[in-house]
TORDO-597945 format. One record per atom (N, C-alpha, C, CB): residue number from 0; residue in three letters; atom name; x, y, z. Coordinates in nm, 3 decimals. Each point is the difference from the previous one (the first is absolute). Glycine has a CB too. Layout:
    k    r   a        x        y        z
  NUM  ALA  CA        X        Y        Z
...
***
This chain:
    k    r   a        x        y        z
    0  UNK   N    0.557    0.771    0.052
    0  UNK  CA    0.091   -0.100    0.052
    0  UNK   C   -0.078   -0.123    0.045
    0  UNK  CB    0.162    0.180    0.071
    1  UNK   N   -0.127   -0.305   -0.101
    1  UNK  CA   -0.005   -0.082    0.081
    1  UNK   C    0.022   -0.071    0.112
    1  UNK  CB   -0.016    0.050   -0.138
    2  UNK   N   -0.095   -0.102    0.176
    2  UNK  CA    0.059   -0.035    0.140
    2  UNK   C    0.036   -0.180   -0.024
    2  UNK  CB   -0.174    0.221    0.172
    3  UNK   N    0.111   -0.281   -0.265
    3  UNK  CA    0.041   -0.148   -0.022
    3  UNK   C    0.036   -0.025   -0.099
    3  UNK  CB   -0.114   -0.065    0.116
    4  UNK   N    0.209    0.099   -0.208
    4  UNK  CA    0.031   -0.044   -0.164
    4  UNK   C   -0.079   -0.150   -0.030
    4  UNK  CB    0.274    0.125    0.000
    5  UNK   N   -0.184   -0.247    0.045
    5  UNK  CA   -0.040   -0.104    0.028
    5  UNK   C   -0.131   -0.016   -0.013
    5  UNK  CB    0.169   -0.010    0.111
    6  UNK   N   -0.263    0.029   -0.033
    6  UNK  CA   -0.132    0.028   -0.033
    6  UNK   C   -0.071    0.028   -0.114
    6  UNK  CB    0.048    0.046    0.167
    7  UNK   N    0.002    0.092   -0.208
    7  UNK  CA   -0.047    0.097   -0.114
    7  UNK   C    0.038   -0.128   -0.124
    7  UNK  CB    0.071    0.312    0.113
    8  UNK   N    0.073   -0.350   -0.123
    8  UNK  CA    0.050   -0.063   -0.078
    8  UNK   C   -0.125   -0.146   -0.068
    8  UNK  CB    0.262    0.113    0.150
    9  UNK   N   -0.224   -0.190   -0.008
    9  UNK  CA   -0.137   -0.113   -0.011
    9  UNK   C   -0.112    0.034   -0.047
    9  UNK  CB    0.062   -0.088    0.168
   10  UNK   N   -0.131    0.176   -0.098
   10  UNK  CA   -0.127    0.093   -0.061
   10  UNK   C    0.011    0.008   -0.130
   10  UNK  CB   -0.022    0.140    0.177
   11  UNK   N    0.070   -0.070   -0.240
   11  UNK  CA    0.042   -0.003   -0.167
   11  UNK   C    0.011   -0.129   -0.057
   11  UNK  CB    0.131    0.195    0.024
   12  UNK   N   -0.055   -0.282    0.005
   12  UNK  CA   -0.029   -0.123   -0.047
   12  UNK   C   -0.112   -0.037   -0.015
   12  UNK  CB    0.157   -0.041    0.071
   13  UNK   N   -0.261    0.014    0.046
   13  UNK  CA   -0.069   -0.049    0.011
   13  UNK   C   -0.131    0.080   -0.089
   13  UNK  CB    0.142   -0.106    0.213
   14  UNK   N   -0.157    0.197   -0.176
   14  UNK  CA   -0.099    0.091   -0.104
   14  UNK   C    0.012   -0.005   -0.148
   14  UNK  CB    0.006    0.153    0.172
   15  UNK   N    0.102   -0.213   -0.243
   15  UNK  CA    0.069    0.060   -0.117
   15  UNK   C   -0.103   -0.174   -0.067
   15  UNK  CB    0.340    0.205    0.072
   16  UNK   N   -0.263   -0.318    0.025
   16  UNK  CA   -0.044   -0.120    0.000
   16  UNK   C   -0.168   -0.026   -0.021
   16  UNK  CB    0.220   -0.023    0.142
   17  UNK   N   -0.288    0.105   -0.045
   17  UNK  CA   -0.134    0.021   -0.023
   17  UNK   C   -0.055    0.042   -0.080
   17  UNK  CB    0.013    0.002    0.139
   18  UNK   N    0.050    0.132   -0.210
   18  UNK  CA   -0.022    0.066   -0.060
   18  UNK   C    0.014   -0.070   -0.221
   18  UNK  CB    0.075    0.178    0.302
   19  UNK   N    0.030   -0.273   -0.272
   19  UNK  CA    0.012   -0.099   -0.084
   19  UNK   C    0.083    0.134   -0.122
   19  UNK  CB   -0.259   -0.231    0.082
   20  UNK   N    0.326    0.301    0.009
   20  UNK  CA    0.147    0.041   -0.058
   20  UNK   C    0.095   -0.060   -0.054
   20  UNK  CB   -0.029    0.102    0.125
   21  UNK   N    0.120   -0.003   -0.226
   21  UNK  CA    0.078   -0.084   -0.028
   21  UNK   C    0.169    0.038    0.064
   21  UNK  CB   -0.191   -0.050   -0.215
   22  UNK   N    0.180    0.120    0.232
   22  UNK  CA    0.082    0.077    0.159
   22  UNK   C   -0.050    0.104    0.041
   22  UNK  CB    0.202   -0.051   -0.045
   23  UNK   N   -0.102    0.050    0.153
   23  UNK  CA    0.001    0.129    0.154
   23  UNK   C    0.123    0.066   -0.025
   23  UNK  CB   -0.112   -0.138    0.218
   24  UNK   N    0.072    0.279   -0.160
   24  UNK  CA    0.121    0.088    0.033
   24  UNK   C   -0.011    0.008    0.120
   24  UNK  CB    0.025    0.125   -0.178
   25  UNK   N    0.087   -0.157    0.289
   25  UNK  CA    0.037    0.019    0.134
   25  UNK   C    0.115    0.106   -0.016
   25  UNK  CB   -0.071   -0.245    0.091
   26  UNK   N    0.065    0.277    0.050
   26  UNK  CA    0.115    0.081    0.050
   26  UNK   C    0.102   -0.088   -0.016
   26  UNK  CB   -0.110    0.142    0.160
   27  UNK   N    0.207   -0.119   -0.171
   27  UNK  CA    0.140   -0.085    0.038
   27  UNK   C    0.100    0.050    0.109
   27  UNK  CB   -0.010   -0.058   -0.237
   28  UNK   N   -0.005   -0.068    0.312
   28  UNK  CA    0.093    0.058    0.099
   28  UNK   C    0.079   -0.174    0.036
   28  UNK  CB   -0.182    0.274    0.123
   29  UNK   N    0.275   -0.259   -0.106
   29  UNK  CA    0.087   -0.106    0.075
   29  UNK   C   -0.069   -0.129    0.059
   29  UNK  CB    0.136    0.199    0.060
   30  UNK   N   -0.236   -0.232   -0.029
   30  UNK  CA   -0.055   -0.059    0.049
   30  UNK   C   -0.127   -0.067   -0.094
   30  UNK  CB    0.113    0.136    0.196
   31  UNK   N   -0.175   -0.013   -0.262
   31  UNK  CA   -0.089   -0.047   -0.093
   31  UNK   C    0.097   -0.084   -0.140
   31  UNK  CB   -0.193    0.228    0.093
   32  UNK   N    0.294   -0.154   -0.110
   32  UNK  CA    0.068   -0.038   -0.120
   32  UNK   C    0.105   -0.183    0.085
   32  UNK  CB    0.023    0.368   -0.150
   33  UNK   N   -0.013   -0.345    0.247
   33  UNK  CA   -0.003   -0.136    0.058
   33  UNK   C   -0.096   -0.093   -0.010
   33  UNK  CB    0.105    0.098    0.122
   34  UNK   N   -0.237   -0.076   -0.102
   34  UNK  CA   -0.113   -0.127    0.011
   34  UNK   C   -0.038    0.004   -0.142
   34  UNK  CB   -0.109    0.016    0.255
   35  UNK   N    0.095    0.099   -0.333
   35  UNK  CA   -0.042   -0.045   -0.160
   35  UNK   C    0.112   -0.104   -0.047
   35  UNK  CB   -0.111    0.252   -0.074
   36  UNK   N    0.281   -0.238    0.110
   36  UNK  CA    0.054   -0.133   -0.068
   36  UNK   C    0.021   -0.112    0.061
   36  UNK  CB    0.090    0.125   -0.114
   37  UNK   N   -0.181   -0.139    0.209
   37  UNK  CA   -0.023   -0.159    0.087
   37  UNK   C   -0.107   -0.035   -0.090
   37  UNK  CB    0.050    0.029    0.282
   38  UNK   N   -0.184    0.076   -0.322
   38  UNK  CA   -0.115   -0.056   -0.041
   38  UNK   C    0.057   -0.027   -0.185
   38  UNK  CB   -0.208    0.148    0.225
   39  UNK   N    0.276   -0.054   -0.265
   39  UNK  CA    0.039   -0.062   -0.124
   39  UNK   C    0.071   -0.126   -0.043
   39  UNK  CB   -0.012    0.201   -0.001
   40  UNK   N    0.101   -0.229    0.122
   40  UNK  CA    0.103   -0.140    0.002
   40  UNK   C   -0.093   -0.142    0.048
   40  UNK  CB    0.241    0.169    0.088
   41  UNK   N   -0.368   -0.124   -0.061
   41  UNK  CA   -0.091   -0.088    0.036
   41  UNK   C   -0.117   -0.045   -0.092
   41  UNK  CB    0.073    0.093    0.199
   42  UNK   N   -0.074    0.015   -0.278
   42  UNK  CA   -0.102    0.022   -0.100
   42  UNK   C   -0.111    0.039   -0.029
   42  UNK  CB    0.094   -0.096   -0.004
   43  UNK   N   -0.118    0.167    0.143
   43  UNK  CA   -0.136    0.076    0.016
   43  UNK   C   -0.063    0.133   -0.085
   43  UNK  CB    0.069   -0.090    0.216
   44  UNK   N    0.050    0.164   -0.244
   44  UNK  CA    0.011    0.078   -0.136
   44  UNK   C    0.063   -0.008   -0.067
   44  UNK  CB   -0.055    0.102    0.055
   45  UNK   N    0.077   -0.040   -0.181
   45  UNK  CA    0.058   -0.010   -0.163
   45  UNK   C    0.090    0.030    0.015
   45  UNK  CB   -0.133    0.038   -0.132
   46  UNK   N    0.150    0.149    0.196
   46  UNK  CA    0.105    0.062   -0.055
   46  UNK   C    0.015    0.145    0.120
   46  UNK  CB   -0.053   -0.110   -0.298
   47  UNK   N    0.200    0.147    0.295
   47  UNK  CA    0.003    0.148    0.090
   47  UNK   C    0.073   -0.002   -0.140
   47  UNK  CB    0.009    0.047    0.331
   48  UNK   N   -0.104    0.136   -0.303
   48  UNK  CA    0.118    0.120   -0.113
   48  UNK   C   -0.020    0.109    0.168
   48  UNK  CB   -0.092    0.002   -0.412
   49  UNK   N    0.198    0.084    0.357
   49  UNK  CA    0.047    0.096    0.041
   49  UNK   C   -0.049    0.127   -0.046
   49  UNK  CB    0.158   -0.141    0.031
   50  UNK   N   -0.250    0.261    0.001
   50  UNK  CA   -0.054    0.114   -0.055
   50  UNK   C    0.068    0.126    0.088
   50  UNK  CB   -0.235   -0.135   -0.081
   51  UNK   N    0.270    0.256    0.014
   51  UNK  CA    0.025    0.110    0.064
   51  UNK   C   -0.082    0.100    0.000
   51  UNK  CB    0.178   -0.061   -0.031
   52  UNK   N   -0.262    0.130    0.123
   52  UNK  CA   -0.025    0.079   -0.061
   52  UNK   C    0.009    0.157    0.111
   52  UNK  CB   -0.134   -0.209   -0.178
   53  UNK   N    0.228    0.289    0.127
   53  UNK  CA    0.087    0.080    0.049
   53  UNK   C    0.099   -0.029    0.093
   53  UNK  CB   -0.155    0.108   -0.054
   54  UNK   N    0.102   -0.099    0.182
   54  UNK  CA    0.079   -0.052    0.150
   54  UNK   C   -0.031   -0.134    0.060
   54  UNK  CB   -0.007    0.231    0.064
   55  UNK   N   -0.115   -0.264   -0.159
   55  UNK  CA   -0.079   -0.104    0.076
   55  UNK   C    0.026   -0.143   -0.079
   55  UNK  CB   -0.195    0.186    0.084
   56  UNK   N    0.260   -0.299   -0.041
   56  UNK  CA   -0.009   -0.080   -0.016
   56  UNK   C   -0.139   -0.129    0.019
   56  UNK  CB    0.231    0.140    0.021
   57  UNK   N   -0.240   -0.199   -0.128
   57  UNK  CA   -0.086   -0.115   -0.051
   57  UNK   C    0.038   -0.116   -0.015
   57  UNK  CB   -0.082    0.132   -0.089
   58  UNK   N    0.030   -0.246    0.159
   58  UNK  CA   -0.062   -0.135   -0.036
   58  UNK   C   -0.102   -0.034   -0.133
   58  UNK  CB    0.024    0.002    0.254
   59  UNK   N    0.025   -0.064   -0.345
   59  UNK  CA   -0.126   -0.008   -0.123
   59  UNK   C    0.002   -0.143    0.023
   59  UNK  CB    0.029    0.200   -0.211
   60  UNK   N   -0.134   -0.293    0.269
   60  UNK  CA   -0.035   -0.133    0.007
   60  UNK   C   -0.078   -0.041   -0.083
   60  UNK  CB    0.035    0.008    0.184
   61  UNK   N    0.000   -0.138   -0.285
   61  UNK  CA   -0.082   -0.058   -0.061
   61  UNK   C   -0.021   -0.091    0.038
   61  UNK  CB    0.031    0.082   -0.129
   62  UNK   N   -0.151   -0.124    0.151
   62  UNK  CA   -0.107   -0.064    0.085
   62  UNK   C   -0.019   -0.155   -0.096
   62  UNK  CB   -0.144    0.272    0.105
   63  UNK   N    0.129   -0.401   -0.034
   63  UNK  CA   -0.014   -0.063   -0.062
   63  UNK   C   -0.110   -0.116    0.063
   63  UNK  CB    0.227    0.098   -0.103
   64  UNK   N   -0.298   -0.145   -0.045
   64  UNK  CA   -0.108   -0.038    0.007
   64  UNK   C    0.008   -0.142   -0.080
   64  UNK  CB   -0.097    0.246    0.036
   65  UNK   N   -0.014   -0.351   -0.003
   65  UNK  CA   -0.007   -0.124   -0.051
   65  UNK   C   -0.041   -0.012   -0.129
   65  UNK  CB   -0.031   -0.059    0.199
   66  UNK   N    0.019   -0.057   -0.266
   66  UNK  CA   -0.064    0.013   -0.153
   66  UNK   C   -0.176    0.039    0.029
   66  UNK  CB    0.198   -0.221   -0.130
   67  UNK   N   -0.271    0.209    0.249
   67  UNK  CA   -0.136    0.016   -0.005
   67  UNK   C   -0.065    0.166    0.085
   67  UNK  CB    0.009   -0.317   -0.008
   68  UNK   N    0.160    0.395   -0.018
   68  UNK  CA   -0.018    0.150    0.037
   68  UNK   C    0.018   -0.011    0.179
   68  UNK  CB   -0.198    0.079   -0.240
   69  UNK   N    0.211   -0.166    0.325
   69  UNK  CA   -0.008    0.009    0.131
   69  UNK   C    0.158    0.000    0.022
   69  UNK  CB   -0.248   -0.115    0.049
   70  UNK   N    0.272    0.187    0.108
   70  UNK  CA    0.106    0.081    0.026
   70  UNK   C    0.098   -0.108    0.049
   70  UNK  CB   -0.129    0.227    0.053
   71  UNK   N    0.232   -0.273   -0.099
   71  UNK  CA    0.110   -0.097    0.087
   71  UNK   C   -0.041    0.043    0.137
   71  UNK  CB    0.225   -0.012   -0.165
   72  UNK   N   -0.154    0.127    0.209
   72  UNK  CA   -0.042    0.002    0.154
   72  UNK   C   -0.088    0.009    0.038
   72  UNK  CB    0.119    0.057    0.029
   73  UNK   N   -0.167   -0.105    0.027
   73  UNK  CA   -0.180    0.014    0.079
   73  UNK   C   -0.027    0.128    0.118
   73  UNK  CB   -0.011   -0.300   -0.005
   74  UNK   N    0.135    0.304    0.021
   74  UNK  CA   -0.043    0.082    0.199
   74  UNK   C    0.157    0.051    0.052
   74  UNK  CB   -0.233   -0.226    0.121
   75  UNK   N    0.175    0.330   -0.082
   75  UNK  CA    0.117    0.076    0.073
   75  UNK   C    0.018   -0.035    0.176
   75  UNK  CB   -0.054    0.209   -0.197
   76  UNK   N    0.100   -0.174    0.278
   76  UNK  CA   -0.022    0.045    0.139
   76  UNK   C    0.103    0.035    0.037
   76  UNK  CB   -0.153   -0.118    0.054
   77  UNK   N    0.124    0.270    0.020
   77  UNK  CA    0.152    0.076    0.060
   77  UNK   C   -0.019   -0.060    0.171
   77  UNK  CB    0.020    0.293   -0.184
   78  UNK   N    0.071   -0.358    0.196
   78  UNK  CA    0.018   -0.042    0.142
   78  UNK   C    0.092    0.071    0.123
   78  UNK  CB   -0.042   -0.196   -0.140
   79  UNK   N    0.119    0.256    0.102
   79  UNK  CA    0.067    0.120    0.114
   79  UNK   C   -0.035    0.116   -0.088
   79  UNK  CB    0.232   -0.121    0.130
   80  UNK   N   -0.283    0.230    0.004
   80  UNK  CA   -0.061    0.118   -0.049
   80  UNK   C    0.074    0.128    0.080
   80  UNK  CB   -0.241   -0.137   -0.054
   81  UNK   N    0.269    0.209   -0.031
   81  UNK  CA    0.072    0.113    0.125
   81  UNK   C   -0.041    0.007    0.133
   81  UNK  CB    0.021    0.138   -0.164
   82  UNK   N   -0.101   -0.150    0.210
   82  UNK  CA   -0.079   -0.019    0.132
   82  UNK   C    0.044   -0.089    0.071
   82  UNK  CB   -0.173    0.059   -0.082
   83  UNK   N    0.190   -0.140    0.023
   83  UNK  CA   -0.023   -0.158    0.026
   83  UNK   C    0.120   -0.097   -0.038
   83  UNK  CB   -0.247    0.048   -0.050
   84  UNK   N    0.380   -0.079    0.058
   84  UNK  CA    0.022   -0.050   -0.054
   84  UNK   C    0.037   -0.167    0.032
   84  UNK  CB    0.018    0.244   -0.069
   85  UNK   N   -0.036   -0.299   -0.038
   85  UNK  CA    0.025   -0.190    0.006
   85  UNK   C    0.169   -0.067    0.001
   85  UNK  CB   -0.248   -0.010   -0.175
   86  UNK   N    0.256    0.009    0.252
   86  UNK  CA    0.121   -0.048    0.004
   86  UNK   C   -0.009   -0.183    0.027
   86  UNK  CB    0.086    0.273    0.094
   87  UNK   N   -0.013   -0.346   -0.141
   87  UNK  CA   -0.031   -0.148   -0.004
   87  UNK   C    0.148   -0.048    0.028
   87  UNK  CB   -0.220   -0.012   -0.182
   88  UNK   N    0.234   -0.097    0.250
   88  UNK  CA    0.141   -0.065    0.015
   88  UNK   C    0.013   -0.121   -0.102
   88  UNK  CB    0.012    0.064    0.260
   89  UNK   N    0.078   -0.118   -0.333
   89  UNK  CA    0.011   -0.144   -0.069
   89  UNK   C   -0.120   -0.072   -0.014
   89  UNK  CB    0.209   -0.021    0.087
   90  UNK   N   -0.243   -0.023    0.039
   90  UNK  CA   -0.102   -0.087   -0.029
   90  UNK   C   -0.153    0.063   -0.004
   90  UNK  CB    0.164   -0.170    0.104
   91  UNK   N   -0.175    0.305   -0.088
   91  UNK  CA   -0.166    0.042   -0.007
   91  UNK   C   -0.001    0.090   -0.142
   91  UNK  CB   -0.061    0.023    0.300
   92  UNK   N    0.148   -0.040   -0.413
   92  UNK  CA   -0.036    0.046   -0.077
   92  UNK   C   -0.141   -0.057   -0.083
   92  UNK  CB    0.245    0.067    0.034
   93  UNK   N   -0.311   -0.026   -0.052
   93  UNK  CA   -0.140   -0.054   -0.034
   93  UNK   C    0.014   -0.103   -0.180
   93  UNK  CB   -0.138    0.277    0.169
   94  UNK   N    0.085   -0.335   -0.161
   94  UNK  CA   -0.005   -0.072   -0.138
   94  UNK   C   -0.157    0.005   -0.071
   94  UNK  CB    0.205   -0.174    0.098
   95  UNK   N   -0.186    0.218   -0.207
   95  UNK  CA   -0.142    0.056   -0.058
   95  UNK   C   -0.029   -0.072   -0.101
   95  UNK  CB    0.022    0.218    0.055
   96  UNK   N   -0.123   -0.219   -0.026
   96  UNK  CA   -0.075   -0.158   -0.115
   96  UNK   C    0.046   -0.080    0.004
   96  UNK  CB   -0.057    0.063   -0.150
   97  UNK   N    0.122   -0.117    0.258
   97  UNK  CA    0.057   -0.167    0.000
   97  UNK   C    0.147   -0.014   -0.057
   97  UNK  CB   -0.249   -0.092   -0.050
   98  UNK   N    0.322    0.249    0.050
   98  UNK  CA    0.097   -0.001   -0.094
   98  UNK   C   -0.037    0.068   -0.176
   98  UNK  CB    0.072   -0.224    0.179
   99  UNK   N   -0.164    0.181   -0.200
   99  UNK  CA   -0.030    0.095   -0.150
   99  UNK   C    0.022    0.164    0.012
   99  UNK  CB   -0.202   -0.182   -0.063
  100  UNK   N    0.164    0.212    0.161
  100  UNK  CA    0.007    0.193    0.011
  100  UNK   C    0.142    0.018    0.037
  100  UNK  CB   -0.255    0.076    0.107
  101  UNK   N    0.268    0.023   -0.099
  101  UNK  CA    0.155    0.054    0.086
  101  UNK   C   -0.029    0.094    0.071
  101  UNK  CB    0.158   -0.034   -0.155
  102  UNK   N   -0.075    0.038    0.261
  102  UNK  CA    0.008    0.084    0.131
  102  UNK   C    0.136    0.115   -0.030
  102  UNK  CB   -0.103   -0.234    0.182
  103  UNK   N    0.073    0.362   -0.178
  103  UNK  CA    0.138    0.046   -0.035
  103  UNK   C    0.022    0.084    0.148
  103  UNK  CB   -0.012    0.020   -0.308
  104  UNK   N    0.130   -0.040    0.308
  104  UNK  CA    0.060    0.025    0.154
  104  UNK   C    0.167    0.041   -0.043
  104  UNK  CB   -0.180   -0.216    0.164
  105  UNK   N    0.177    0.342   -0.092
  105  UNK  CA    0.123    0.117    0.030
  105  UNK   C    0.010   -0.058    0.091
  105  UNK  CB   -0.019    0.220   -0.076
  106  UNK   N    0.196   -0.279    0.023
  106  UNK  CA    0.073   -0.049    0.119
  106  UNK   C    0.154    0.088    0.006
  106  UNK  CB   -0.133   -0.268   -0.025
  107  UNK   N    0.254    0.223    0.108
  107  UNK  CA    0.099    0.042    0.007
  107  UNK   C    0.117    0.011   -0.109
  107  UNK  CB   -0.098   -0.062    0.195
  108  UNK   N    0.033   -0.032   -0.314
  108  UNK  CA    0.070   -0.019   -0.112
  108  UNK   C   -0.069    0.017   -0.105
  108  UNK  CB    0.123   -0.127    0.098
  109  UNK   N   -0.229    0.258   -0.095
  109  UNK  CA   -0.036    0.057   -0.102
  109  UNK   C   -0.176   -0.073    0.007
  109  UNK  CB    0.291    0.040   -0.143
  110  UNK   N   -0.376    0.007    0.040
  110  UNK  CA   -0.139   -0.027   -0.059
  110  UNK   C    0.007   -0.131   -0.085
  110  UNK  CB   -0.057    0.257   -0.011
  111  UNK   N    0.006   -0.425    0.092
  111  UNK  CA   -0.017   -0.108   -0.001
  111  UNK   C   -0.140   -0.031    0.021
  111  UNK  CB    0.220   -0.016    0.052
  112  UNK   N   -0.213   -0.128   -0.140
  112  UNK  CA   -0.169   -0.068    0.015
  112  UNK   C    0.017   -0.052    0.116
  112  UNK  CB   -0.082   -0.073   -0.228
  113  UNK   N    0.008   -0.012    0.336
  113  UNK  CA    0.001   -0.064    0.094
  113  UNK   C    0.058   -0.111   -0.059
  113  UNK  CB   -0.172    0.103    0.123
  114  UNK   N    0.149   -0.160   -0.173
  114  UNK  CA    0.078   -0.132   -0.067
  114  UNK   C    0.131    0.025    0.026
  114  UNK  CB   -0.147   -0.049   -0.190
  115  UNK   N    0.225    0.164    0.131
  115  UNK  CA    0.146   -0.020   -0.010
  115  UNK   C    0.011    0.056    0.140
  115  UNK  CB    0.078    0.023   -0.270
  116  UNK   N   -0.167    0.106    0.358
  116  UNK  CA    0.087   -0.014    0.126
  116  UNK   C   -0.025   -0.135    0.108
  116  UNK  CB   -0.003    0.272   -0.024
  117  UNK   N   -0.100   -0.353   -0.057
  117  UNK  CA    0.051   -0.131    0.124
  117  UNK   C    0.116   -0.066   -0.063
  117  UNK  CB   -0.246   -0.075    0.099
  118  UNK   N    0.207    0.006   -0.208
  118  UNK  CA    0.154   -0.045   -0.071
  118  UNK   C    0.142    0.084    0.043
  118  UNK  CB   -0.156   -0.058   -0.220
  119  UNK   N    0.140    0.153    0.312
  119  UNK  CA    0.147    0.114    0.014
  119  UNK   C   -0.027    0.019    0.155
  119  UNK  CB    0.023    0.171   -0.264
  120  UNK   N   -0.099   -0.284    0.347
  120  UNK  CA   -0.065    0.033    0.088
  120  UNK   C    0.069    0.145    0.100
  120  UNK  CB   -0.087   -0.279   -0.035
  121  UNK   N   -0.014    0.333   -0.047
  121  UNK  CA    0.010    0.150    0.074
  121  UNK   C   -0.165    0.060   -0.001
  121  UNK  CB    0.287    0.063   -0.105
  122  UNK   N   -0.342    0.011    0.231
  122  UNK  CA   -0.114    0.071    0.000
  122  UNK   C    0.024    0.163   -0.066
  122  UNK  CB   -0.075   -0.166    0.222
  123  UNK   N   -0.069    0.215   -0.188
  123  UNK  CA   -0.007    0.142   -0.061
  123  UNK   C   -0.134    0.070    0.013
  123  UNK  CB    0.167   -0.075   -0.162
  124  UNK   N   -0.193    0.163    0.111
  124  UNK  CA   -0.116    0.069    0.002
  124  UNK   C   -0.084   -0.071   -0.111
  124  UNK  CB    0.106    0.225    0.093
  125  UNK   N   -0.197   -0.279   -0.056
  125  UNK  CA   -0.131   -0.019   -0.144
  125  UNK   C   -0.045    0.084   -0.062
  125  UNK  CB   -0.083   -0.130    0.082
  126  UNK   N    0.126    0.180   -0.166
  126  UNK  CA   -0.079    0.129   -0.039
  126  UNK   C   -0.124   -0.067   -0.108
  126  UNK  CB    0.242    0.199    0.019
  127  UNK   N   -0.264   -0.300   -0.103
  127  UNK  CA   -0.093    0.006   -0.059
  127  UNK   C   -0.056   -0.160   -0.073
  127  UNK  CB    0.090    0.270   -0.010
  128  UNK   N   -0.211   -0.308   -0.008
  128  UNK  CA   -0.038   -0.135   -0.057
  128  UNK   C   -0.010    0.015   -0.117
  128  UNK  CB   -0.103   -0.077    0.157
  129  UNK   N    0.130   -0.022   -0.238
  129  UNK  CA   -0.054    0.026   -0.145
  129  UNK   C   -0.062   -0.143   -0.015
  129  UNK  CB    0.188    0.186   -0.113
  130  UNK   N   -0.313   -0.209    0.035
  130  UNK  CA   -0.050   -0.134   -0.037
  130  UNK   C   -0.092    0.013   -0.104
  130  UNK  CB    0.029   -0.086    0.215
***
């Protein structure tokens, strides 16, 4: 069992990225299958498929890369941690890279970039950076 999906999830990204994969298999769970289609509607990866295998549900991410093999996304960071968590109001949602990255933040109206929960000015939990 896990104790941070979220985590594990990013982790995989990020290794897969290093690793100069051409996808990841994650767990899928509600949350992961939430932030993979923020990062797909953004363009940080290619593609989600869907894998079964018995009871266990799969994430299949295709990973996407520039014409000179380097990774669109550069960098992960999980910012609320089971331990720990980040909670931000309207105005302290963080802005990453000047606006180029996205901040994804669980708010009251579902799994949003920071962009749209200020545009909806509503706060939430930060759960994670992408840049």
């Amino acid at each position: 069992m896990l104790t941070d999906p979220i985590a594990d999830f990013l982790t995989r990204l990020r290794n897969g990225l290093l690793a100069k994969k051409t996808f990841v298999l994650a767990n899928c769970s509600n949350m992961s299958d939430r932030i993979a289609n923020i990062l797909l509607k953004f363009g940080y990866i290619d593609g989600i498929e869907y894998e079964e295998e018995g009871c266990r549900k799969y994430l299949k991410i295709k990973l996407r890369y520039d014409s000179l093999g380097n990774p669109i996304a550069r960098g992960f960071k999980r910012v609320s941690k089971p331990g720990l968590r980040a909670y931000a109001g309207v105005d302290e949602i963080p802005k990453v890279q000047d606006g180029l990255g996205l901040a994804i933040v669980s708010t009251s109206q579902g799994v949003i970039t920071g962009q749209e929960a200020t545009k909806r000015k509503i706060g939430g939990e930060v759960l994670c950076l992408v840049w």
